[in-house]
Each structure stands twice: as C-alpha cells, then as structure tokens.
Steps between C-alpha positions, in 0.01 A plus 500: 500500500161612706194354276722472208356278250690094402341464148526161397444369111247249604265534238190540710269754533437622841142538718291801408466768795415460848319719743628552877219366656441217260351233690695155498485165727800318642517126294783273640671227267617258788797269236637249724870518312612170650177341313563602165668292229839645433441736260616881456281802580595631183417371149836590375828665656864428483847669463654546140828601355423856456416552884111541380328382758124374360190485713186298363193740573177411574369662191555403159878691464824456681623765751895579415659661787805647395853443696678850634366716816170434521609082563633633808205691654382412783088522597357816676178633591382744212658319229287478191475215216304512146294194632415217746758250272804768488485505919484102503749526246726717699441360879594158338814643354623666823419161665732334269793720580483486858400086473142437613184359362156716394145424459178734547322499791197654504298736269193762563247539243283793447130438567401719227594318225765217622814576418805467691626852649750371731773209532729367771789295352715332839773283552448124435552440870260730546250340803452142609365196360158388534446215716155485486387180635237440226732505217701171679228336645428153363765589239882362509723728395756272276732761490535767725644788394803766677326788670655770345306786643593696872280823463742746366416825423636604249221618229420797245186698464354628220167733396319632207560888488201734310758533223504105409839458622591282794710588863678325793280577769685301749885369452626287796858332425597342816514088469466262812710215298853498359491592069631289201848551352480617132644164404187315656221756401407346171354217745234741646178418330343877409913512302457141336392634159524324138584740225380526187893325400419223695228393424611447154768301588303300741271417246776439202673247748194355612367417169854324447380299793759646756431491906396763730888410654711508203296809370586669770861415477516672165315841626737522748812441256312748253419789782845457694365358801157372668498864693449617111281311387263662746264193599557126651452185342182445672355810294671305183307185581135626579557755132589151354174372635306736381604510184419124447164564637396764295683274234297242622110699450576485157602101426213399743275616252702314161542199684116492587453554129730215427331263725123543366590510126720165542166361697269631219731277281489232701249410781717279715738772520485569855601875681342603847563855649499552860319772584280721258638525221376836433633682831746354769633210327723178674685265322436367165503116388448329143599138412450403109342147359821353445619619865227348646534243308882407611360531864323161437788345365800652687318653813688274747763787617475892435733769543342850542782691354527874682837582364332779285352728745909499657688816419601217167259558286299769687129351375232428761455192268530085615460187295348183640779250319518103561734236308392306163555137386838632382634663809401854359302782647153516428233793583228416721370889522629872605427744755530918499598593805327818587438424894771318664278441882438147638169564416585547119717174469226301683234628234763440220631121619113436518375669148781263342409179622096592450688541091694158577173304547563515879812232518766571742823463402741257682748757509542888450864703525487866543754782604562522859232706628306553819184595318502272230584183731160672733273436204642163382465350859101655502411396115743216438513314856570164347786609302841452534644883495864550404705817479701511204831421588690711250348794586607448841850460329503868345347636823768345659783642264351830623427486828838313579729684222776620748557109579514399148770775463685402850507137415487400123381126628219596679272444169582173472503407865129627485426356183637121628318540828177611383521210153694233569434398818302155516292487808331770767786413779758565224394853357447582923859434555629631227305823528573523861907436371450803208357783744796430762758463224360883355395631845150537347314347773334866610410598197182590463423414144658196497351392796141565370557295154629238759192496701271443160774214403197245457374712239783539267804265589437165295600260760178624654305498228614183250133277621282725305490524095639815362593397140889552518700255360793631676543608898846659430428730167299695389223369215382644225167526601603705790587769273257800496208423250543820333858540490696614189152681436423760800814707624549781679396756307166305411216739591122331475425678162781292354432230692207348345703480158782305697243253701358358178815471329641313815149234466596486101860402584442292792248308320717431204773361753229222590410415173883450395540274798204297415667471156822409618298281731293308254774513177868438718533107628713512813846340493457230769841456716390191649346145433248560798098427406457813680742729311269394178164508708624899603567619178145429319343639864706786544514856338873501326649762794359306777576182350880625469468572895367193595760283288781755675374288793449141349881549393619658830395155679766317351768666731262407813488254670243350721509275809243301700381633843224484715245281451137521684276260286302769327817772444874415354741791586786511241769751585658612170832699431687608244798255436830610696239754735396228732456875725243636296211214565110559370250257661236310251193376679347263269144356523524137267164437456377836450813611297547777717815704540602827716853661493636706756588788233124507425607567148156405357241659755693802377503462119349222411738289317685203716821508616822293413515413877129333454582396157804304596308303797237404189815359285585261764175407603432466121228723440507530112278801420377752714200504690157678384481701838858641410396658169359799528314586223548882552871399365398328275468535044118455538468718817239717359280195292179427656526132479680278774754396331703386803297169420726414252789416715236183578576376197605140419903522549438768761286323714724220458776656634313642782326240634799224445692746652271545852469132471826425484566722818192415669634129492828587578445712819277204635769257436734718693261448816569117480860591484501741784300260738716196448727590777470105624509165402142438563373816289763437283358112402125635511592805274664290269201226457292781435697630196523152399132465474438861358755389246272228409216653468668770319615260229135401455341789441790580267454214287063548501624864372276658759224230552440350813345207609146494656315176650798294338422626156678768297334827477567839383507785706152655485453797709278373784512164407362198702550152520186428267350798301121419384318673183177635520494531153363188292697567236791300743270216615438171346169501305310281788591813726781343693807639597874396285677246614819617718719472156322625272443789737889546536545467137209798464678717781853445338367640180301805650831549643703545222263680347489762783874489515454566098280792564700659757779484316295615178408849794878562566561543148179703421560684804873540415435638118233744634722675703742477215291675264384741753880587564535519129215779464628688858831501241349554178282877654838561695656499170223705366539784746921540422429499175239758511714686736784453239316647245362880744889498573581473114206768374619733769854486386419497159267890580 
C-alpha cells in the first residue's frame, strides 16, 4: 500500500502545484475545546442504514467514504489523500473507530502567496488548558468547566506534495488516556454530526412546536438507538436555536413594519425598540390607544404573561394583561422578546410604564423567574410582585411527577396546603406536615419554591389587591390573553393575523357584558337596601359575586367581643363551625371594617364575614370607601359618579345608621361604668336629663333655644345677629326689636332650609342626567359595535 492513493468523492478541487523549497511560515490556531459551545467539528456526519458513513467537508460538497477495507486502514507515513478535507475526513474516521475526539491543531502557510501547505490534526486531549491569569482576572467564572485535556500525543501530519495531493508526514498513535467504547463515541464532539435526515425532522417537529427532549426521543425511536442517531440532545437544542434565530432575522424586520404603519395610522400608537433598529436590535414594545387607554382605568394590578416564550407556544412574545370592570382580561401592551438579560427586562419594565403615563401598578404577577423578579424589584420597587401560582403548579407536576405517581393524594395534599389554609402559622404547619408525610423535605426544587413562599402562596399575599375574586380557583382573567388564538404551531408571520383577531374578539366580549350589564335587571335574593344599592353600582358578574356574599351571611353568625372605645372586635363563624372563627374589627364612627381573610384588600368586593357584622350593627347600604369604582358599570365614565350614593335615601341610611351606632356605643360606656350604686344613680340622672332635652329638641324639629328664645340653627349663629344692611333696620336707623328680629331670622331660616333642600334636588337630578348620558353613549358604543359585528358577518 506504499504511496498508494485514498480517492475520496468530495467534490473539491485540490491546490495547484507546489515547489520543494516553497517558502511557508508556521501559524498556530490555539482552540481552547473546553471553551467552545457544544457544537460538532463537522457541519454534517452521522451513521445511516446502508453503512454510508457521510462526512460534511469544508467545501461546498460532501465527502462519502465508502465502508469495506479501506474503513479499516490504519495511518502511516507516506500515505497520500486527494486533498486537505479527504485527510481530515479520514483521521476523523479512524478516530471514531478506535473512540477519541479530533480537532486541528496548527497550520503553516506559505509566504509566497498564503496558502496552507501543511496541517496537524491531534487528539482532543491533545495539551493542557490555558490558565492564563489574564483571562480570570477580575472575571468570575459562573461555570467552570471539566478539564478534559492531559497532553496526549496522539496526532496526524499532513503536507502539500508538488503533485497537489496531500501526505502523512508524521503518524503517532500512542494515547496517554483510556478510549471510548463504540456505544459512547457518538458523545465525542468532532463525531456529534446532524445529517442532512435530521435536520428535516428537527425542523418538521419543531415547527409542530415539539421540544428539544421529546424530539430527541423520536430520533432515537426512528434511528434504533441514541448511539444511531449520531449526536446528543445538546446538539438538538443549540440546531433548534438556531433555527429560530435565523427564523427570527426575518420577523424582526415584518414586525418593525407592523409597528410603524399601525403608528402612521395612528399617532398615539406607541412601539419603542431597544437598540438600533437597523443593526443589533433588543426587545421590542408597542401598546395601542385603547391599551393605554385601559391602563388608566384598570391599571391597578398587571400580569406580565411569559408563558409564550416556554417550550408552549415557542414565541419570544409577552402581553402586558390586567382585569376589566367585568372580571375579564384586558391588554395593557406587548413585548418581543429578542434579549432575555436583566438589562433587557429593566429597559422593557421601564419603556412600558414611560407608555403607561408613568403610574405604577399596585400589583404585577409574573412567571417565576430570577431575572424577571431582578428587574421588577429595580423598576417597580413599590410594587407588590407575585409569582403566578399556577405556574408553580405545572412546574410542580414536573419537577415532582414520580410523587404524584407514588402517592395519588399528594395533589391534593399540596393543593389544600398551599389554598386553603387561613393564616401564615397554618400553611407553616401544614407545609412542614406535607414534606415529612412525602419525605420531600431535601428536595431541592421544592425547597426553593418554599423559600419564595411570600411571593406566591396567598396566605402571604391576601393584603395587597390583585383583582381575583376567588383565592381557591382559578379566574377567568387569569387565562392567557391570547389563548384560543396563538398555539403551538403559531410562528410570528401568522401571528399578527391571530393578535388582531384576539383584540376584535376580546373587545366584543366587553361590549356584550356592558349590554347584559345595562339591559339584564338582577334578580335580588334579599330585602337588604344594600342588595338593591349593589345591583345599580355593580357590573352584572361582579354584582352576582358580591350578592354570593350578601346571601352567604345568612348562615353566619356574629358575636360581640372586644371592645376598646374606638375598635369593636366581632368574631364571626359559620353556624354549627364555632372552630372556624374570622375576627371583625369594626371602627363605629368611621364605619370601618377589617376581616382576618382580607377578602377585600385582595379583590375588592367585601366579604360575608364583614357583611354579616354590618347586618347586626344595621348598616343598611354599603359604604362609599367600599365601592370601588374599578368594579363598577360606570368604571370607565369620567364623571364621579360615586356621588350619587349621597343621595337623599342614601345619605339617610348612612348617616341614621352611624348615628344610630355612634349613640349606641356611647350609651354602652354608661352601662359598662355603672359597676356601683353611686355611678349607677349618677349615670342614671344623666340619661334622665339627656332624655329631656332630647324630647325638646324633638318636638322644635331641630331648633334650639338661644337667650330663652327659639331660634333656628344657623351655621355660626350667636345670641344676637346684627345687619349691616339697611334694608333690615328701622327707617330712623335703629336696630329691630328682639321679636321682630326672631320673627326675621325664623323666616331666613326656612328659606335657607328651602334652598338647601331646593340644592339636594338640583344636585341630585344633575347627577341623574349625567348618569343618563354616561348610559345613553354606553349604549351608543354596543350598538355601534353591534352593527361592525353584523357587517362583518354579513361580508
């Protein structure tokens, strides 16, 4: 076989002629392997059924080395190849069979005209790392890597010959490390090769939205094993990265297009780009009027919803959503993902809330995420941050799915621990109880969602408002914005199509709940004032929640406890649960209440605890400072129509209510300090003579006597009042006599009392005919929307 020529089909065209004493310089290439990102020497190499084995070149053509005697050969000095590529080609094959790794060392160039007349391609392990002191200085290294490399050897030498062809001109074989077995040499980076095969069905199942994992189950079924397949799942995943990147150059470019024509259409359509838009380009941001617009209404509590960028949807794409008067989602904005750094998310949270006229929200949920919570806590350091609990839940289904199929009760275990427990102490002890009861208490997981349990357990988190109307299940409005509309399969091409169908549809949901709103009267359950006050306040779905409570207070009952002066505590339980107590602090004379469940700092509605201390202290209608007018039918007028629960029989109610109360609890002081006979007699004069005076004023209907004459009650009104104005002398300049003066204040009185009176009802029918236009353009708007729904049904 002595200078016998390997010709290999490579496609290539070899180096013209050299002479002997050609000239040439020595040029190292010093690739630190450990460095690199996993990736295979080759472009393209792996086993197939016919025993083919298929080399990508370095040229534009594939070299084909065909299986027989010449797979066995091994190198020797004098051996010739048709070019540079065939003897890379061929070193790396031998490697494979005897299970090591390849790379090329080191070149030498000619210095007549540059080109490379010799190559040395070595062992992997070839030399040792470098641990220059430079490269780690002022740097930490994150994550160190394995030193693979213990200065073998082992290596093959190559030269140009006169003739254009190429020969070993140094073989050494010997290796200074124990070799892979032929079952593990498909994990050896310069053999981790993606065929042409492959690739296609990487990219079919990838565009069906399958993961790097389960794509690489179904090579391995298809190939008969992962030895087969010829390349890890690593190799899979950075392809698959790739891929969407280069997908990516493409759909930066028609979403940038998108953005400025739908600002050209509108002006206070607002997209930023981070970055230049022209070369390296960040993430992407664009909130529309009417987004911008909900912000002002419903921009109390955001969730920044991630789930599309997960391996469910596959789209580096995320929705700003929030809750509307009707307990439905609502878009305040979206984000494009490009660069996921701190950095990125800090520039994003702050681009959005220069679009959101700079007002914090109160709240803000977001997947559980080290770099997202990073750039919340620097942009958003007043709000409360919450991880969303039921993504925690499917995390959890994965990350613990060998207990759920040991022990079938372990969901529900969790589920009870983590949503029906009532107070901190309680979800403690029964968390502590759940990790010895599954001998979970070391794992790791589970121990770090444990140790961010303030930022997604409710007990932790029910004093802040979050819009739910329910702590146990899940709302509507927790539902993904875009769902039913964006699946897996949804690349950014189709995606624009889908996001403004998903605004068409989600808008048309809001105007058919303002309909039902404004067109469906309530069926009231209940005789209670505030039942009927509810129902003209409330959007229908909220108003059905709240009366869900007003109804749920007739099974509670609530008793008397302590009692400081200023604060009543009631302790209320469900009748026959005496166990299950919730404690009512109740401020009288600022009609104050607090619940231990914290029910309404979380949604905003009262609770039937709260509601049932108001039944038995007799407060009729609700409170202003308990209606939130986000909840409310008129949540996005202009005009304050909270005013209107001021209204004659309101403020009846109300204030005969906190006077009734107000009386009452100071009553109870003269019972409470008539322990003796002594207090008991003094006490009981007192009431006597209050209960004189009471009868008075009762009879004078609110006049009261001054200087021994009957007066009415002027504000700031004196014993003697004196005109400057003639027109209420006597013509000789004197002042009235004391009764004609009465008999002139009596009448100015009545006629102020008149007037007032006369204001209320001016004041009372000017909010009614405001609330009647706030109706009349609500109206308006359905039916207009009515009518775009019925032409585009009708094309």
């Amino acid at each position: 076989m002595d200078n016998e020529v390997i010709e290999f089909d490579i496609g290539l065209g070899g180096g013209g002629g050299r002479d002997g004493d050609d000239d040439f310089v020595d040029i190292e290439h010093p690739v630190d392997d450990e460095e690199m990102v996993d990736s295979p020497l080759m472009s393209s190499a792996t086993g197939s059924a016919s025993g083919i084995v298929v080399f990508g070149g370095g040229g534009s053509g594939e070299i084909y080395l065909p299986e027989g005697d010449l797979l066995d050969l091994e190198p020797y000095d004098g051996m010739e190849f048709e070019s540079e590529e065939a003897a890379k080609a061929f070193y790396n094959s031998y490697a494979r069979r005897v299970g090591f790794s390849t790379r090329v060392s080191s070149s030498r160039r000619s210095r007549r005209d540059g080109a490379i007349i010799q190559r040395q391609f070595v062992c992997a392990k070839e030399g040792f790392r470098n641990l220059n002191e430079k490269r780690t200085k002022d740097r930490e290294i994150k994550r160190p890597r394995t030193i693979t490399r213990v200065g073998c050897k082992a290596s093959l030498s190559v030269k140009m010959q006169d003739s254009g062809k190429w020969v070993v001109s140094g073989f050494v074989k010997e290796h200074n490390h124990e070799l892979v077995p032929p079952d593990q040499v498909h994990c050896l980076r310069s053999h981790r090769q993606i065929s042409g095969p492959a690739k296609t069905l990487i990219d079919t199942l990838q565009a069906a939205g399958m993961g790097p994992r389960r794509i690489m189950s179904a090579l391995i079924k298809e190939y008969g094993g992962i030895s087969k397949v010829g390349f890890t799942e690593v190799d899979c995943r950075n392809y698959m990265r790739n891929n969407r990147q280069r997908s990516l150059d493409g759909d930066i470019q028609m979403l940038l297009d998108y953005l400025r024509q739908m600002q050209a259409d509108n002006q206070n359509f607002f997209y930023a780009v981070q970055g230049d838009e022209d070369q390296s380009m960040g993430n992407v941001i664009w909130a529309d009027p009417k987004a911008r617009m909900n912000y002002s209404y419903f921009g109390d509590t955001v969730t920044f919803d991630t789930t599309y960028r997960s391996n469910r949807y596959r789209l580096p794409f995320a929705p700003f959503t929030g809750v509307n008067h009707h307990g439905q989602p609502v878009l305040f904005g979206c984000a494009f993902l490009i660069n996921e750094s701190e950095a990125s998310f800090v520039w994003l949270f702050k681009t959005w809330l220069m679009a959101m006229s700079g007002r914090h929200p109160v709240s803000i949920t977001t997947d559980h995420d080290a770099v997202i919570q990073s750039a919340i806590m620097q942009v958003f350091p007043q709000t409360r941050h919450r991880f969303c609990k039921w993504h925690i839940f499917k995390k959890c289904q994965e990350k613990l799915s060998h207990v759920f199929l040991k022990h079938p009760t372990f969901e529900a275990d969790f589920h009870k621990c983590v949503n029906l427990t009532e107070s901190i102490d309680e979800f403690e002890s029964c968390w502590l109880s759940l990790v010895d009861r599954y001998d979970l208490r070391d794992h790791e997981w589970l121990q770090t969602v444990y140790s961010a349990r303030r930022q997604w357990v409710p007990v932790y988190l029910r004093d802040t408002f979050f819009a739910e109307m329910s702590i146990t299940q899940r709302s509507d409005s927790m539902n993904s914005y875009f769902d039913g509309y964006v699946n897996a399969s949804t690349n950014l091409s189709q995606f624009f199509k889908l996001y403004e169908k998903a605004l068409e549809s989600r808008n048309e949901k809001e105007v058919k709940a303002d309909f039902e709103t404004m067109n469906t009267a309530p069926v009231l359950k209940t005789p209670s004032p505030m039942e009927k006050q509810a129902s003209e306040l409330y959007t229908k779905k909220i108003f059905m929640r709240f009366q869900e409570e007003l109804v749920g207070t007739l099974t509670f009952t609530a008793s008397k406890g302590d009692d400081d002066g200023e604060i009543i505590t009631y302790q209320v339980a469900k009748f026959g649960e005496d166990h299950k107590t919730y404690y009512v602090k109740l401020n009288v004379l600022e009609m104050m209440a607090t619940c231990s469940c914290q029910m309404f700092e979380f949604s905003g509605l009262l609770c039937r605890h709260v509601l049932a201390v108001f039944r038995v202290t007799n407060v009729l209608t609700l409170p202003s400072h308990y209606i939130l007018k986000r909840w409310t039918r008129n949540a996005k007028s202009s005009v304050m129509l909270e005013e209107r629960s001021s209204d004659v029989y309101t403020n009846y109610l109300e204030s005969h209510t906190v006077r009734y109360n107000t009386l009452r609890h100071e009553a109870f002081k003269f019972v409470d300090g008539a322990k003796s006979s002594e207090t008991y007699d003094i006490a009981l004069d007192a009431l006597k003579e209050a209960t004189k005076k009471v009868a008075h004023a009762t009879k004078n209907d609110g006049k009261t006597m001054v200087n021994g004459h009957v007066r009415g009650n002027l504000a700031g009104g004196a014993g003697r009042i004196h005109y400057a104005s003639g027109d209420h002398e006597g013509s000789s300049g004197q002042h009235l006599s004391e009764d004609d003066m009465d008999k002139k204040i009596r009448e100015l009185t009545n006629e102020l009392q008149c007037a007032n009176r006369k204001c209320e009802v001016y004041r009372a029918n000017l909010l009614s005919v405001l609330k009647d236009i706030e109706d009349h353009k609500l109206q308006l708007s359905i039916k207009v929307q009515n009518i775009k729904i019925g032409m585009k049904d009708g094309l």
